[in-house]
N, C-alpha and C positions, 0 to 999 in steps of 0.2 A: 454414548460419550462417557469418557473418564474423567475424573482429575486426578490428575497425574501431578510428581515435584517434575524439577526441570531433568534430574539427573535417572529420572524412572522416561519423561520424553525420550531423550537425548539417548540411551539403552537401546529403545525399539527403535529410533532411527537407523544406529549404528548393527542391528542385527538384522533393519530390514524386513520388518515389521509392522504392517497395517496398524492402524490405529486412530480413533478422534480424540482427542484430551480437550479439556481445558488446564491451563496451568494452574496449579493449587492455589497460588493467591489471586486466580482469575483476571490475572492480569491477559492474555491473549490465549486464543484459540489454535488449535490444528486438525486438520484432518489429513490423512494420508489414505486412501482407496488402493490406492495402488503404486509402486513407485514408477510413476511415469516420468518421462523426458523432462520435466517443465512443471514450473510452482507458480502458483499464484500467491500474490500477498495484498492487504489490504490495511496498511500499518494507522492509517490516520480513519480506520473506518467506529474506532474505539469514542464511547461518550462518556464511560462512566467517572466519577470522581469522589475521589475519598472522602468522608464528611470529615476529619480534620483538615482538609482544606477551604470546607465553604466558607466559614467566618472570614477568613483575610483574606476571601478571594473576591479584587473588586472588579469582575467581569460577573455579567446574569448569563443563567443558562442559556438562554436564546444566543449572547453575547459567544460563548464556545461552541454551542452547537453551528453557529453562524463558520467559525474557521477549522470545523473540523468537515472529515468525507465522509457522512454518514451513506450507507447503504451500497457500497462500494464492497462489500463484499460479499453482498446478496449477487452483483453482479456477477460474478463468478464462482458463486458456492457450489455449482455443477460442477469442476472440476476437479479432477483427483486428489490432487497437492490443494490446500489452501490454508495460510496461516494469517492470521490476522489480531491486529490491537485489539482489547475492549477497556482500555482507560484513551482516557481522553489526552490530549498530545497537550493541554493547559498543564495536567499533572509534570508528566515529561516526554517529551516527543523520539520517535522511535526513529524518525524521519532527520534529526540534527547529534552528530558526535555527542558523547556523554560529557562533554565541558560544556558545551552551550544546553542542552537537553530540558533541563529545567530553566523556563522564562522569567525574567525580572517586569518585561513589560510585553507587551502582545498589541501589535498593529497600532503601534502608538500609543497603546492606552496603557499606563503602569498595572501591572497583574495586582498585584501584591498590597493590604494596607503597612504591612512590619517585613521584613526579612523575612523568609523559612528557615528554620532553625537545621542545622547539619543532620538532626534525626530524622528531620521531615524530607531533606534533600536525601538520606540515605537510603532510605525506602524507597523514594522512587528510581534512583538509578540501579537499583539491585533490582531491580524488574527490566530495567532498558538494560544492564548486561545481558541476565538470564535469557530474553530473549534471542539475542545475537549469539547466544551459544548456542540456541537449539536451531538458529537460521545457518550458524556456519557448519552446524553435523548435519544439516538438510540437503546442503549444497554439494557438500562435499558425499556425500550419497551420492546424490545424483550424478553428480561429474565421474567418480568412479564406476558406476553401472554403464554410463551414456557415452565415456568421453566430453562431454558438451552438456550444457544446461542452459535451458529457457527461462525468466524469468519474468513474468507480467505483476507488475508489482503499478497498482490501481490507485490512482487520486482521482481529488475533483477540484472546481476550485470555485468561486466566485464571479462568473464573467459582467453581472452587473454595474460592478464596481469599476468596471475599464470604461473611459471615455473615448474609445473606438469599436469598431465592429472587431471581434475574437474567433476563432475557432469553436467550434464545440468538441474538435478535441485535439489536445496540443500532445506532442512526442518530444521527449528531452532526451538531447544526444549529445549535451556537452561534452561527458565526462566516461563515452564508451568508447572504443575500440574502431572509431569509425572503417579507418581502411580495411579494417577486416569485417566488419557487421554494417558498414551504411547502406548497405543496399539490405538486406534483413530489415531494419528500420526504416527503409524508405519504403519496402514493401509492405510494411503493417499500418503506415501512415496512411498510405492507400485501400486497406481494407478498410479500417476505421472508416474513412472517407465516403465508405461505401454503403453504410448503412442506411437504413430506410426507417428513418423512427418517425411513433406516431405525431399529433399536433400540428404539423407543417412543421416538424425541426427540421434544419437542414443539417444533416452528419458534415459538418465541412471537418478537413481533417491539416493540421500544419503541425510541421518541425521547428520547435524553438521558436516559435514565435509568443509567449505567454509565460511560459517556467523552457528554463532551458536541461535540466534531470541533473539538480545538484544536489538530491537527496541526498542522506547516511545512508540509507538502507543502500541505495544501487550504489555510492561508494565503495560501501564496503566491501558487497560480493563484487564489485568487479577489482578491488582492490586486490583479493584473496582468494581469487579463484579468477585465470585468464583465459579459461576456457566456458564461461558461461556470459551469455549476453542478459541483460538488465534492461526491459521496455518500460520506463517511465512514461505511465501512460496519464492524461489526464481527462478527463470530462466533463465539460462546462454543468452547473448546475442547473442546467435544464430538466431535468426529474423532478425539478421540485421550484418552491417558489424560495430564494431563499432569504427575502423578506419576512414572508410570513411562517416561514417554518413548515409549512406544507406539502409534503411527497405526494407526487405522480407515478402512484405503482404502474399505469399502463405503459409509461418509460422505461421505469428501468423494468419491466419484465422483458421492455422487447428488444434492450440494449443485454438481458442476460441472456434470451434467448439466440440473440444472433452471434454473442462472443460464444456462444457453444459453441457455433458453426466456426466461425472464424479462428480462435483462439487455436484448435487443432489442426486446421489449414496454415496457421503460421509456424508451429512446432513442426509438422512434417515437410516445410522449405526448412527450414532450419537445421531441421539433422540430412536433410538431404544436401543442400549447396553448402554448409559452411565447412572450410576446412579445417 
């Protein structure tokens, strides 16, 4: 792995170019293996946070690690494409437009004890651009080599906190392409579905019932490229306990082991039925 500036990434994209970086301010990762059909991304999979931010920051680390996806991109580190956050979405979220990005309060609780100062605000959205510059020359690769682009762009969420029974994994299709890709989406809703994970979890798998995929991130690349579908996927925090903070590697190893299988079953319907 390198570190790499955005505009040394964004170069070997554009030539096409294998590559792992971290971006020089270490704000997110990439790897490229090969340029395949389809990316993965794991935007809220990021924990880290600046120490100019701990003093005014009135959330405890349990407190952020609680609403962030931690390990969501272990989930997928097997495949070719994977970019992924490593700041914490407290800092700025990679997942909300760069006007809302940085939060004043978070799930109710006020973030902040004073203002952040426009220096402290600038800093972090020069990191939530950079990124989206080196996700829109990714994209835009891909669509040119492919025609079409796959995107499995990875949450998780909370399902403790619902007072009903949830899915363990929800599919957001607000804001794609349905008449052209709802059957793509219905069909991975049903892979998902299908999985066999350890504990007695049940793989139940539902559309829009929990987050409906009003992310930035699937905004944007479906905004800016109409030829690439956008799987906001989610996955109840069943890996882990998320009370106490505690990962269940035998989970997510057998939820990474099976989107191996899966993840490339749904890329090869993908470039095969979609016109």
């Amino acid at each position: 792995m390198h570190k790499l500036s955005i505009s040394d990434i964004v170069s070997r994209i554009r030539t096409g170019t294998p590559f792992e970086a971290v971006a020089e301010d270490y704000s997110f990762t990439i790897k490229i293996e090969e340029y395949a059909p389809y990316i993965c991304g794991a935007v809220h999979d990021g924990h880290q946070f600046r120490k100019s931010l701990w003093e005014p920051c009135l959330h405890t680390e349990y407190e952020r690690w609680y609403e962030e996806d931690p390990y969501t991109k272990e989930m997928v580190q097997t495949h070719p494409i994977v970019i992924a956050g490593c700041d914490s979405r407290f800092e700025y979220d990679l997942n909300r437009a760069p006007e809302t990005a940085i939060y004043t309060d978070a799930w109710g609780k006020q973030l902040w004890k004073r203002p952040l100062t426009e220096t402290e605000k600038s800093h972090s959205l020069r990191k939530h651009h950079a990124f989206y510059e080196v996700v829109h020359a990714l994209v835009h690769q891909i669509e040119s080599r492919y025609g079409k682009a796959l995107v499995f762009d990875m949450h998780s969420y909370n399902w403790k906190r619902w007072d009903r029974e949830v899915p363990c994994w929800n599919l957001g299709t607000a804001n794609i392409d349905n008449d052209r890709f709802g059957s793509q989406a219905r069909a991975w809703s049903q892979k998902l579905g299908g999985m066999t994970l350890p504990n007695g979890i049940a793989s139940t798998s539902k559309i829009n019932d929990t987050f409906q995929g009003n992310g930035h991130f699937l905004k944007y690349i479906t905004q800016n490229f109409k030829d690439t579908l956008v799987l906001a996927t989610e996955i109840a925090k069943v890996y882990c306990d998320e009370y106490e903070g505690t990962i269940y590697p035998e989970v997510v190893r057998s939820v990474e082991q099976q989107l191996k299988e899966l993840i490339p079953l749904q890329v090869k319907e993908f470039q095969r039925d979609t016109l």
